[in-house]
C-alpha positions, 0 to 999 in steps of 0.5 A: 326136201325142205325148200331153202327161202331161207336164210340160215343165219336168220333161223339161228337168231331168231332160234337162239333168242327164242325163250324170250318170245313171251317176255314182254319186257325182253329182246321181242318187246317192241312186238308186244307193243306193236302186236295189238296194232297189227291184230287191230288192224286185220280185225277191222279188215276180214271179218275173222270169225271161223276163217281159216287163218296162215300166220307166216313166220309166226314166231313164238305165237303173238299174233296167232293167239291174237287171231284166235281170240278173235275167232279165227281158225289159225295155223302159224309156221317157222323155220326156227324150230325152238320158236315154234316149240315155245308157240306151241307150249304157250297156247296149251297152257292158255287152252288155245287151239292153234296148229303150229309146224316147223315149216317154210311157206313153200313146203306148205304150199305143195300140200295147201294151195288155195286153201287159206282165207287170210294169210298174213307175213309180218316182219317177216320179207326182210329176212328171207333170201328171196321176198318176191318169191315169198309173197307169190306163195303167201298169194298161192296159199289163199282162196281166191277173193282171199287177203294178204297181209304183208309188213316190213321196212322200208330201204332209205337212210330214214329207216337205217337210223331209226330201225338200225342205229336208233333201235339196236345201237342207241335205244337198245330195243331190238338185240343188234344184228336183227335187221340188214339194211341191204334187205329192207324193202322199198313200198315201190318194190314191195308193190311190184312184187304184189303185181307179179304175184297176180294180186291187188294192193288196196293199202298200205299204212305206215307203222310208227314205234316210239323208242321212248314212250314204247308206243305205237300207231298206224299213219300214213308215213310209210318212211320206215314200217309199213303195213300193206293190206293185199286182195286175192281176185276171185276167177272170172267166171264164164257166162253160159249162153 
């Protein structure tokens, strides 16, 4: 039985714009922008050569295909069905060898727990019902000593303007209606939900998109996106005397 941390009305967005995946000049072109930032970024994290990677919300694929070219072993799940479909359909036709499953994160973690060496969810928190519930079982789904990625938007009137106002209204970059300010996630919270999953924040970087020159870079402004890099404790072993 499918669990249900998700929110219909977000698989059916996101399903109904779903051949606009691959398009880089199209509804998910800021994405492709930010897209490299993020692989980037994990890349100089994990070392990702033959570790097996869990894209969560992954999409059309973008970040998976990334992942894979640097050398990872990548599985990438969804909700939204004809995303998966195009995901699938663009790494055969590129001869990439990624596994894709229409699935939510909870009904892989009945058959994959403690599996993964990397899990990322990106852009992912601020469109499910429940985030907390989400990030404990991105953390279920890792080895320990494993890591976790996490991006989203911060909740405050900065981030309404720029990723509602400015994004969908005034630079039209994103189609409206992606984002609900009522989801966004303060860093404050997102850190608490780590804690209560049993796991460590080592960093947090903000994300900064600019709507008119449609570039990209990591800082340290945490005021609208942010990235957030999550450690996995291995079990303290006992000492046999």
């Amino acid at each position: 039985m499918r669990m249900t941390n998700i929110d219909q009305q977000e698989v059916k967005k996101f399903s109904d714009i779903a051949e606009q995946w691959w398009n880089k000049d199209g509804d998910f072109k800021p994405l492709h922008v930010i897209n490299p930032l993020r692989a980037n970024y994990i890349k100089e994290k994990i070392e990702l050569k033959d570790k097996k990677v869990l894209d969560v919300g992954c999409g059309g694929g973008l970040l998976c295909e990334s992942l894979y070219d640097f050398g990872a072993e990548v599985t990438g799940i969804d909700a939204a069905g004809p995303g998966i479909e195009v995901a699938k359909i663009h790494a055969q036709k590129n001869d990439k060898n990624i596994k894709y499953f229409e699935k939510t994160a909870e009904e892989l973690n009945t058959e994959y727990i403690e599996y993964y060496d990397v899990v990322t969810c990106l852009e992912v928190l601020e469109h499910v019902p429940d985030p907390k519930s989400l990030i404990k079982t991105c953390v279920q789904l890792l080895k320990p000593g494993g890591s976790l990625f996490l991006s989203t938007i911060n909740k405050n009137p900065r981030s309404w303007i720029t990723a509602i106002v400015g994004a969908e209204y005034i630079f039209n970059i994103l189609p409206k209606g992606t984002h609900e300010f009522d989801k966004f996630i303060k860093p404050s919270s997102l850190a608490k939900y780590v804690r209560d999953a049993e796991a460590e924040l080592l960093e947090t970087k903000g994300m900064f998109y600019n709507p008119l020159t449609h570039k990209a870079n990591l800082n340290n402004d945490l005021g609208v996106n942010y990235l957030s890099l999550i450690h996995i404790s291995e079990p303290t072993r006992l000492l046999s005397i």
